[in-house]
N, C-alpha and C positions, 0 to 999 in steps of 0.2 A: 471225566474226573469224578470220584464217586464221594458223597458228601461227608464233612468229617464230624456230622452229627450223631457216633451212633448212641449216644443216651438218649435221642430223641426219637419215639416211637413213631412223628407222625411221618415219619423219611423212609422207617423201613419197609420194604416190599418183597413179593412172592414173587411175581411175574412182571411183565411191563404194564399190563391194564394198570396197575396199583400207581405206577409213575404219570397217570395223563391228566391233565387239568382236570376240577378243581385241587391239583396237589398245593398248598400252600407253598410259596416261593421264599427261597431262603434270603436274596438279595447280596447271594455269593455268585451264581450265576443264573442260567436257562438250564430249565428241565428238557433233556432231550429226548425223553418217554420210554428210555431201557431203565431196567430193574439190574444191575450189576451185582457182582460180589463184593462186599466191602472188607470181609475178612470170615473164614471160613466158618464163621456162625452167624453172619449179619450179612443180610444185599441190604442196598440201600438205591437210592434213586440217583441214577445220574444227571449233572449237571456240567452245561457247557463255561468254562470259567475261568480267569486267574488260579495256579493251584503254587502255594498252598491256601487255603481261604483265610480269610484276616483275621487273627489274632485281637481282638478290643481291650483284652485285662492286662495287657503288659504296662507295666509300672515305670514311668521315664523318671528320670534324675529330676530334679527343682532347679534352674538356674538363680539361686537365691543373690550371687553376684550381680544381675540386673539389677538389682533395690535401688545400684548407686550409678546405676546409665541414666546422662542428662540427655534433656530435648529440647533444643533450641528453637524458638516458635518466633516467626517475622511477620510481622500482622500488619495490615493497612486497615484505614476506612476513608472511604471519602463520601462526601453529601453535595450531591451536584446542583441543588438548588440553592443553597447557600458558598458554592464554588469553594467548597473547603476540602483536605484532603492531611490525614496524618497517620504516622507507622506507631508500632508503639515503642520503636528504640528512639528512646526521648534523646534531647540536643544532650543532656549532663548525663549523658550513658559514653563513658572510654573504654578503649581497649583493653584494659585492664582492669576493667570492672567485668567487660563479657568472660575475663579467663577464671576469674574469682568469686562474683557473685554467683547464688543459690537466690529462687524464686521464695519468700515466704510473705503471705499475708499482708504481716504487721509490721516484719523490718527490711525488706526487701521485694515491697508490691508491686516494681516496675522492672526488675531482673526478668530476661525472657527467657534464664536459664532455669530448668523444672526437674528437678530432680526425678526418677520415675517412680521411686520409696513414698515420696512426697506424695507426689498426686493422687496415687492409693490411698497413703493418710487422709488428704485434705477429702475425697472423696466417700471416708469412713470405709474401708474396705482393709483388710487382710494379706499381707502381698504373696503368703505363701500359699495361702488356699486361692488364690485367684491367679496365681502360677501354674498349679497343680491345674486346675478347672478352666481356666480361661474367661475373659470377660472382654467387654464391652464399655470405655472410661470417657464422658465427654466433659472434653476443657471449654468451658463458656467464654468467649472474650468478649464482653460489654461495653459500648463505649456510649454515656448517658452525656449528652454534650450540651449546657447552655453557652451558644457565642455568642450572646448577648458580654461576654466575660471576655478576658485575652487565653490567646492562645493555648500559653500551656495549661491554662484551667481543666482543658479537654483530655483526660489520660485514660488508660482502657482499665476495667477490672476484671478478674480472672474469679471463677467458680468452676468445681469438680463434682461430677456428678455419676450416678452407673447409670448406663444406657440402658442395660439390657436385666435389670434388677426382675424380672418376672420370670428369664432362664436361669435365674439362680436357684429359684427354688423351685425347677424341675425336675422331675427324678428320674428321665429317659437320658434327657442329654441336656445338662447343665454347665452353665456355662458358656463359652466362644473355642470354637475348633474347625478345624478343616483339611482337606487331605489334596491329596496332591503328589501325582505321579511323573517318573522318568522313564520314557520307553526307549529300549535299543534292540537290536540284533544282533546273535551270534554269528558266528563263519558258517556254521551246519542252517541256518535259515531259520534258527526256534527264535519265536519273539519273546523278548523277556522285558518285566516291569518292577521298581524299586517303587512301593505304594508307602506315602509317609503320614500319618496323622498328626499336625502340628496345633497344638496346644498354645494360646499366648494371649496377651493387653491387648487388646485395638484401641488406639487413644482415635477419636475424631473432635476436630477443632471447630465448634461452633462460633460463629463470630454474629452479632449484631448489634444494632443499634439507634441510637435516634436525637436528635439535635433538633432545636429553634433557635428561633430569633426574633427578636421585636419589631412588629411590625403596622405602621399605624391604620391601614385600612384595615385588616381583619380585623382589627380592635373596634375600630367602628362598627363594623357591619355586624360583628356579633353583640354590641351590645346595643345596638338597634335593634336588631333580632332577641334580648334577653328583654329589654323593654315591652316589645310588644305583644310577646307571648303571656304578660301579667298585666298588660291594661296599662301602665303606667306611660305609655307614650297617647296615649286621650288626657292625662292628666297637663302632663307637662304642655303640650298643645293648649289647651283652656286655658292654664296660666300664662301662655307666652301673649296669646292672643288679646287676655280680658286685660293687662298689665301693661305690657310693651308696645305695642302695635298702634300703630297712627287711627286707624278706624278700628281701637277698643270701644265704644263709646255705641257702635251700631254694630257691633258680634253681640255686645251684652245687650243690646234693644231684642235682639233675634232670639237669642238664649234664654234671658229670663223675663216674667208677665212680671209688671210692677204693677200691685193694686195699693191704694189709699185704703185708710181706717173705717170715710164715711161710705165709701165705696163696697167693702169690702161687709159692714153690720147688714146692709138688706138681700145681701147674698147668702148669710147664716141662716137669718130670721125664713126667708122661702123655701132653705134647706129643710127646716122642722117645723116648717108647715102642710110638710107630707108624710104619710106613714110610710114606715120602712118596714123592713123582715123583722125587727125585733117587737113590732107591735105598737108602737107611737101613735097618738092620737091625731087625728086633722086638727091645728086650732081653726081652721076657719070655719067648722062648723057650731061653734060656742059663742 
């Protein structure tokens, strides 16, 4: 199959030499190292391949009708340390709320119906250039739980976000796309293949979360451990011991020297009757 590049000089060839590695690869097929005729003024190089080679500037339709496809999201979570487990179609969700309700925000935060317009919106995204382009949309389901509370205190929140907001602003290939082929055979034995590049949203459902509950020994231990990394458990110990305690009376003998007044004047007076570093006189030689 001979290549459909011919504006492209680096394809054409004289002879076969011209066709053999390092020939740049088109990524239509294998170079099979003949030099061909491509049309009675151009050879070009052959290549082994799908023919005809794929067209990438064909311009598809918008399906701007999507805007208003729902997607209905059934969500658990469970915390197996504290043996708890809940969906997010809450108990005062009816049958007739799933065929009615639209997911928003501020008047509809627990509806698990999501409009697809929506989630673009809430995401800050364009739904027609992201139709056109294709992207990458992740719905957050967060469920922030204190059971220290009752039950339904625990409810999920939803946040939209782009995934893939760094291929957006790519200038090869922008965007989310990918291809994808049907192969069959004819009666005469030629393989034939319908190659489709499909363009679309990828929603991915991120789910997490995190829950406690009151507990009285971590309480303790950590604030055992907050005490004593600031000294303040030496403190409280001294006062338990010098106050409380049946033998406070012989901790405080051990702790502190008790000296008397008369006791304590001929211990000054021997003091400064030595010289020291700043120069003091002996009085006992006067």
């Amino acid at each position: 199959l001979a290549l459909l590049f011919q504006s492209e000089v680096k394809y054409s060839c004289v002879s076969d030499s011209d066709c053999q590695r390092p020939v740049p690869t088109t990524g239509g097929g294998i170079l099979t190292g003949r030099c061909v005729n491509y049309n009675r003024s151009l050879r070009t190089c052959e290549i082994q391949g799908w023919c005809p080679a794929e067209v990438d500037t064909v311009q598809a339709p918008i399906m701007l009708e999507a805007e208003n496809f729902t997607l209905f999201i059934k969500n658990s979570i469970r915390f197996p340390l504290f043996d708890f487990e809940k969906g997010n179609l809450l108990p005062n969700l009816t049958a007739q709320d799933i065929q009615t309700c639209r997911f928003h925000p501020v008047t509809q935060p627990f509806c698990p119906i999501l409009r697809l317009g929506d989630i673009v919106r809430f995401a800050d995204q364009d739904f027609s250039k992201l139709a056109s382009t294709g992207g990458i949309l992740g719905i957050k389901i967060g469920w922030l739980c204190d059971l220290d509370r009752s039950w339904e205190h625990c409810v999920p929140s939803y946040t939209f976000t782009r995934l893939d907001s760094v291929s957006e602003k790519n200038n090869v290939s922008p965007g989310y796309n990918f291809r994808y082929a049907k192969y069959y055979r004819r009666e005469n034995g030629t393989e034939y293949r319908t190659l489709m590049k499909a363009f679309g949203i990828r929603f991915d459902v991120l789910v997490y979360g995190n829950a406690g509950k009151f507990n009285i020994i971590p309480t303790l231990i950590n604030t055992v451990a907050a005490f004593t990394s600031v000294g303040v458990g030496t403190v409280l110990c001294d006062i338990i011991l010098l106050n409380f305690l049946k033998g406070a009376e012989q901790y405080k003998a051990k702790k502190f020297e008790e000296v008397s007044p008369r006791e304590a004047e001929p211990k000054v007076l021997q003091s400064l009757a030595h010289p020291t570093e700043s120069g003091v006189l002996d009085l006992g030689a006067f």
